[in-house]
FITI-876897 format. One line per field, with one value per residue (C-alpha): z, x negated, y; residue number from 1. Coordinates in steps of 0.2 Angstrom, whole numbers. Each point is the difference from the previous one (the first is absolute). Layout:
<seses>
w: c(Z,...)
u: c(X,...)
v: c(Y,...)
k: c(NUM,...)
</seses>
This chain:
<seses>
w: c(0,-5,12,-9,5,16,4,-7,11,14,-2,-2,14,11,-7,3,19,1,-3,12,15,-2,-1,14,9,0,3,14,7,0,11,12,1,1,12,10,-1,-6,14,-6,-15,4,10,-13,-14,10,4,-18,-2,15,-7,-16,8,10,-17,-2,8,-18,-6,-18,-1,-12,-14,2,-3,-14,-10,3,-8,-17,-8,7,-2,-17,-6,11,11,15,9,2,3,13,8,1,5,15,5,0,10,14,-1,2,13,12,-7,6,18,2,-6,13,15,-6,-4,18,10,-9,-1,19,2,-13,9,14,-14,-9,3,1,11,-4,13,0,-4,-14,-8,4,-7,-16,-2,4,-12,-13,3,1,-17,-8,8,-7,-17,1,5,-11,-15,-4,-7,-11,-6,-4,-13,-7,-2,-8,-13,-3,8,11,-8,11,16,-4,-3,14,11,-9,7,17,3,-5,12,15,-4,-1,17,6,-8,12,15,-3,-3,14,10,6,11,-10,3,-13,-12,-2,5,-16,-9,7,-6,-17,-1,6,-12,-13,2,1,-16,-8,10,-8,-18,-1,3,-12,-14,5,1,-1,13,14,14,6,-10,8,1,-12,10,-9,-16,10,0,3,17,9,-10,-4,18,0,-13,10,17,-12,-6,19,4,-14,2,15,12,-2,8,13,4,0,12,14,0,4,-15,7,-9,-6,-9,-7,-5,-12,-7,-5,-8,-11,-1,-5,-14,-9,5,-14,-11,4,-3,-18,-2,5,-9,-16,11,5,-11,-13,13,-1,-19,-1,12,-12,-15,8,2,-20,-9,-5,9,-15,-1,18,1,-15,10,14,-7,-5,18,7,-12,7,16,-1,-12,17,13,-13,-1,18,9,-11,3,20,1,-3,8,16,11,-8,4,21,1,-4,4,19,1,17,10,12,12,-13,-12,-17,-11,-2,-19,4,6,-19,-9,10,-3,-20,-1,8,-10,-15,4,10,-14,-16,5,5,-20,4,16,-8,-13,13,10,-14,-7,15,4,21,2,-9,8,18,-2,-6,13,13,-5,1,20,4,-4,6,18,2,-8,7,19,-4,-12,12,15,-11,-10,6,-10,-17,5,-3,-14,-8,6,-10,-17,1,0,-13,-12,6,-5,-17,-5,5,-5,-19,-2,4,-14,-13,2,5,-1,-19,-3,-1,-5,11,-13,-4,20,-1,-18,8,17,-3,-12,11,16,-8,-8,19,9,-14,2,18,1,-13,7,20,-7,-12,13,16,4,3,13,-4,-3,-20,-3,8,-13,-13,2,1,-14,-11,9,-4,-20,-4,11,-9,-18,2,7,-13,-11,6,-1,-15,-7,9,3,-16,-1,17,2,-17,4,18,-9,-13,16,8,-15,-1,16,0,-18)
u: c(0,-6,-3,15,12,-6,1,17,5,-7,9,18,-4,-4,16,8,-6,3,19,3,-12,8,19,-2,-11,12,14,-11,-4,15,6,-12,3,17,2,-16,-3,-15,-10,-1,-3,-12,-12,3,-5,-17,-6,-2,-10,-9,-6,-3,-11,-10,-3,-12,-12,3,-11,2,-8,14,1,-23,4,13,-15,-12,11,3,-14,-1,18,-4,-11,10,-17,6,-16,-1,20,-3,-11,6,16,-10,-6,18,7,-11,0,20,-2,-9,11,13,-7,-6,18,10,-9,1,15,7,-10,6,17,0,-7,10,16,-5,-2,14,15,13,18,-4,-4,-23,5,10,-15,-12,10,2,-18,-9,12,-5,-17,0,9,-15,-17,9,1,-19,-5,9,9,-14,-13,14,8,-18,-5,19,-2,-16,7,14,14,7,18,-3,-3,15,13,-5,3,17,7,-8,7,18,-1,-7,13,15,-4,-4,19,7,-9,4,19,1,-8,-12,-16,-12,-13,6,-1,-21,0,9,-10,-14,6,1,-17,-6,9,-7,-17,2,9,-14,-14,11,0,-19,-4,10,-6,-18,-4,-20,2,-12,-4,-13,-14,-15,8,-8,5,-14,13,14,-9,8,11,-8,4,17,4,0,18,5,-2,8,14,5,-2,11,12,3,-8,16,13,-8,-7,17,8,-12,1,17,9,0,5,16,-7,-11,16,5,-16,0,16,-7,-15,7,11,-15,-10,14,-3,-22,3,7,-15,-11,7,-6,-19,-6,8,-14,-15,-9,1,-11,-13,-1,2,-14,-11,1,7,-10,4,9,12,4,1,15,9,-1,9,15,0,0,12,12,-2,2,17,8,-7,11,16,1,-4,11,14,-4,-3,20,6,-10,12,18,-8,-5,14,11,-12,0,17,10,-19,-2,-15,-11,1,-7,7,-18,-2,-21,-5,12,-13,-17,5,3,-15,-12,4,-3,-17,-5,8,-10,-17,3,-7,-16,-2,3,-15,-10,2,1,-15,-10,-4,4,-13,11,16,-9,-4,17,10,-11,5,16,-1,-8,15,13,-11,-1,17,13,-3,-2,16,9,-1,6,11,6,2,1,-17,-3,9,-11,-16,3,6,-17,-11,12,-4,-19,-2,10,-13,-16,4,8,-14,-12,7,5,-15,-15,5,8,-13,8,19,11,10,6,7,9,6,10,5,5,13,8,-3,10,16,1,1,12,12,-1,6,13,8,1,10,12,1,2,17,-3,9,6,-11,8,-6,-17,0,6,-14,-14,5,2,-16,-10,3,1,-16,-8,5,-8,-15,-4,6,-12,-15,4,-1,-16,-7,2,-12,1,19,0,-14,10,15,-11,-5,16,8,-16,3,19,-4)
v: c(0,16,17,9,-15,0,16,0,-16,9,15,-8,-10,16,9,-15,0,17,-1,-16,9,17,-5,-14,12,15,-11,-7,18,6,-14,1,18,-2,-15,2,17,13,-4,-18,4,12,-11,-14,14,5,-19,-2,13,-1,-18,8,12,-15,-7,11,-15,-8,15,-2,-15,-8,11,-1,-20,4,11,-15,-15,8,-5,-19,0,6,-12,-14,-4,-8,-3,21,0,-14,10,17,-8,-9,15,9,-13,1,19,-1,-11,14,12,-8,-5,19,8,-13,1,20,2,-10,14,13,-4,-1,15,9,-6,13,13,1,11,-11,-7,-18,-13,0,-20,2,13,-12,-14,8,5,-17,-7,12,-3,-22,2,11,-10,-17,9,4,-15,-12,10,13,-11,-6,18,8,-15,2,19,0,-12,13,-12,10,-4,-17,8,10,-12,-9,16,1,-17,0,22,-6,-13,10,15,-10,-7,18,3,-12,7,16,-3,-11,13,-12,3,14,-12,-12,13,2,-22,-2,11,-10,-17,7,6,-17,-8,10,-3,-20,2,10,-11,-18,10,4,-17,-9,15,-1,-19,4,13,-5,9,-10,7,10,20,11,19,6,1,10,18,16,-3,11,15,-6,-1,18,-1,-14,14,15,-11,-4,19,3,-12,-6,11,13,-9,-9,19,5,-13,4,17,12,-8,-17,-15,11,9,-12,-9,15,0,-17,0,12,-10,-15,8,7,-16,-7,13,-2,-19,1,13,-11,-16,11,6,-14,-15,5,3,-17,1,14,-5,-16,14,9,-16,-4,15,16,18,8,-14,-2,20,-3,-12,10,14,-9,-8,16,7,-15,6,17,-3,-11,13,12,-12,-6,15,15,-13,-3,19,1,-16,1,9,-5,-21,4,11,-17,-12,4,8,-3,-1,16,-6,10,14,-8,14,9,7,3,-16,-4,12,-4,-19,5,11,-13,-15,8,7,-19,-9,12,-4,-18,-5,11,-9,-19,4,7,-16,-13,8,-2,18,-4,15,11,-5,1,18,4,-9,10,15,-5,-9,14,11,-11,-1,17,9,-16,6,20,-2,-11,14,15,-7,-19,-13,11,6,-19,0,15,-11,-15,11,11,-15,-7,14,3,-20,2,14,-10,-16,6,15,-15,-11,10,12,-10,-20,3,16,15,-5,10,9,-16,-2,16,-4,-13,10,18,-3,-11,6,17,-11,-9,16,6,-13,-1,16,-2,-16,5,15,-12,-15,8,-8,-21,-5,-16,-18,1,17,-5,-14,8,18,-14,-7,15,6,-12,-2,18,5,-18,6,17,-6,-14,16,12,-10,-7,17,6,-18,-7,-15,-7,0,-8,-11,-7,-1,-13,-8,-1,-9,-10,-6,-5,-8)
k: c(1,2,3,4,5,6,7,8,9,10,11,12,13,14,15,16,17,18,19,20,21,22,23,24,25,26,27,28,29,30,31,32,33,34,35,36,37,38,39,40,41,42,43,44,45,46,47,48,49,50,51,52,53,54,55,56,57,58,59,60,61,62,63,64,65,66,67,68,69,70,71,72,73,74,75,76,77,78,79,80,81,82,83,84,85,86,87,88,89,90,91,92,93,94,95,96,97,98,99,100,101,102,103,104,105,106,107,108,109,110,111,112,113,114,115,116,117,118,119,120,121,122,123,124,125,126,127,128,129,130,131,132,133,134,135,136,137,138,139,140,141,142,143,144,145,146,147,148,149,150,151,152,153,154,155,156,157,158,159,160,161,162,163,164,165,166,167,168,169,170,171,172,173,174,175,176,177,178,179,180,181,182,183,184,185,186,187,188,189,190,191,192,193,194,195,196,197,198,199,200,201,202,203,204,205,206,207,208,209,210,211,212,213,214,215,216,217,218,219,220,221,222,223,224,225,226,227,228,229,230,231,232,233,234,235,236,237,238,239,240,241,242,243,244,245,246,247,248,249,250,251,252,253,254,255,256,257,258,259,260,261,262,263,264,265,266,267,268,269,270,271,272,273,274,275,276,277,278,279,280,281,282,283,284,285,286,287,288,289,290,291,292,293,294,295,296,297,298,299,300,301,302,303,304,305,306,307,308,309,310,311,312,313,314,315,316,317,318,319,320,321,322,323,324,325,326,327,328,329,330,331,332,333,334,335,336,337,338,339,340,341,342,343,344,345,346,347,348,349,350,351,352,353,354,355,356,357,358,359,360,361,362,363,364,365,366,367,368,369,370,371,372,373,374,375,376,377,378,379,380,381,382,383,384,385,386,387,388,389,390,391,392,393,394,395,396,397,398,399,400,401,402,403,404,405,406,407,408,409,410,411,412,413,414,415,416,417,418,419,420,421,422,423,424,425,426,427,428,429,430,431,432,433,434,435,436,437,438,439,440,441,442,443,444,445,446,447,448,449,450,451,452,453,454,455,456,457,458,459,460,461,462,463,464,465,466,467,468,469,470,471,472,473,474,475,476,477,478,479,480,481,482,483,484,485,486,487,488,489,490,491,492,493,494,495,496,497,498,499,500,501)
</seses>
């Protein structure tokens, strides 16, 4: 199977994902919210990101082991495979050792932190299970996901996330309607993550019969974790650090609640994003390993071009929708006020710049250049450390909120001035080419469309505004470029029908 059809495989399987975590998710979440209340969800909400945030330990070393297996995957050399993956699975199994014994002490501890009504047991409870679920993922599953990714077959790992979510969220359904002890609700999700990883860890074997991890460990071949550590530590800054911030300071874990709401709506509309970011990533390092610059630097462009039409589609359409969708997602629950119009914009705003220079930051890694990457992602922890406190005391949580969107926009302009100015030698205009055209028509028709459809008060005017959203911003896009992008929206559209052929 060729790059393009997995990368295509990928995506749809991402998407696919995407739909079944965001509609059992928000059914989920508004459940919980409903039958257990915000606090609940809150605390739930922050130890998820508080393991996020201790995975830190992992320290990159996965997307270091990824780089290294192209070529032996490449040239089908399982004496190197064998022994890079010996050394990964011992690696993962001290990863694993240091997060749980970690993660137990500072989930005791954090219990004491937190400003929250909910029993010290039941916060405990909820964040040992988080962690147990985690350290068995690292030391079984991992080994078994990096050698999958680095052969570009993520749609695998995918489907089996598909099967083993339903089945935790439709258990989570039962609790919640039941009204049944909180606790249940993070065991369950527990289970399912177990599951997952025995799924993945029975899969590998059966697909990799010569897979033997018993060979002597070449780390020597796993370069570069050290200074992609510092985008594993910027990612955790930037991601999770916020709401677990947030839930133990004078906003508590109600307030972290409304800020995951919004979070986990645009985490949807990230995850479509990203379906399209990351499905072809593994492809170019292997295009890198065998193909010349000006080639790679042509496929680039129509990747980016991809990305920048979806950021287009998905957020002018979200830009109008956001509002009408909480107002009646979370109508009927009073505990907290989750009408807030700029978290909505901050949330908009900061997509779009994390999301633009995420193809930057793939050619950056897949290419090797950790260095680079280090130096960027220091900028940006250095930002996120010293304006996420001061923002926090003068402004609360939207001083967060301005913390995480500055280091989104600082990022976009290293990583892409990087690229498209040294990487591919001197080919910015090309970048803004793409960007300004359409960075005007979205701010155009966001203005247009929140005056046309201010009135959606109902779930069939919702659907209905989505759908007419979404086709008529998706036609002038494609429109647009077609007219000032020519040749690449001619030449995706010849690899789109390639690919369905």
């Amino acid at each position: 199977m060729n790059k393009s059809k997995k990368s295509m495989y990928t995506a749809i399987s991402a998407i696919a994902f995407t739909l079944v975590n965001g509609l059992l998710g928000l059914i989920v979440l508004r459940l919980v919210i409903s039958r257990l209340g915000s606090d609940f969800n809150g605390l739930n909400s922050t130890a998820t990101q508080l393991v996020s945030m201790l995975l830190i330990v992992e320290g990159g070393f996965t997307l270091a082991t990824n780089v290294a297996l192209f070529k032996p995957l490449a040239g089908n050399n399982y004496d190197d495979i064998n022994a890079i993956m010996s050394a990964t699975k011992k690696t993962f199994n001290k990863i694993a050792a240091i997060f749980l014994l970690s993660g137990i002490a500072v989930s005791i501890g954090y219990a004491f932190i937190i400003n929250s009504d909910l029993p010290k047991t039941t916060i405990i409870s909820v964040f040992v299970m988080t962690v147990i679920s985690t350290a068995f993922d690292l030391a079984y599953a991992a080994k078994y996901s990096t050698l999958l990714k680095s052969e570009q077959r993520e749609y695998i790992l995918n489907a089996i996330r598909i099967s083993t979510y339903v089945f935790s969220q439709v258990l989570i359904i039962a609790v919640a309607l039941c009204s049944g002890p909180v606790v249940l609700v993070r065991f369950f999700t527990m289970v399912g993550a177990i599951i997952n990883s025995l799924v993945v860890g029975y899969i590998c074997k059966k697909e990799y019969p010569k897979l033997d991890f018993g060979k002597e460990p070449n780390f020597a071949a796993i370069r570069g974790t050290r200074d992609v550590f510092v985008q594993k530590l910027t990612g955790m800054l930037y991601g999770t650090f916020p709401i677990v911030y947030i839930s133990a300071t004078s906003g508590g874990t109600v307030l972290a609640s409304v800020y995951a709401v919004y979070n986990s709506i645009f985490s949807i509309i990230k995850s479509v994003l990203y379906a399209f970011t990351d499905a072809p990533r593994m492809g170019f390092g292997q295009l890198i390993a065998q193909q010349k610059k000006e080639y790679v630097f042509e496929v680039f462009l129509e990747y980016q071009l991809i990305v920048i039409l979806s950021l287009f589609i998905l957020l002018s359409t979200a830009m109008v929708l956001i509002m009408p969708f909480v107002h009646l997602y979370l109508k009927g629950v009073h505990d907290a006020n989750y009408q807030d119009w700029y978290m909505a914009v901050f949330f908009v705003l900061t997509v779009f710049f994390e999301i633009l220079h995420i193809p930057s930051g793939n050619i950056i890694n897949m290419s090797g250049n950790f260095k680079v990457g280090k130096k960027f992602q220091i900028v940006a922890a250095v930002l996120l450390i010293l304006f996420m406190p001061i923002g926090n005391h003068f402004w609360g949580y939207y001083g967060i909120l301005g913390t995480i969107l500055l280091t989104s926009i600082v990022l976009a302009i290293l990583e892409i001035g990087f690229i498209h100015g040294i990487y591919f030698e001197k080919k910015i205009m090309r970048f803004f080419k793409m960007i300004l055209p359409n960075l005007l028509l979205f701010m155009v028709l966001s203005y247009v469309e929140l005056s046309i459809f201010k009135q959606i008060d109902s779930v069939s005017k919702f659907l209905v505004a989505g759908f007419v959203l979404t086709i008529v911003n998706s036609g002038l896009g494609l429109l647009l470029n077609y007219i000032i992008n020519k040749n690449l929206t001619v030449g995706i559209i010849r690899r789109a029908k390639a690919l369905l052929i």
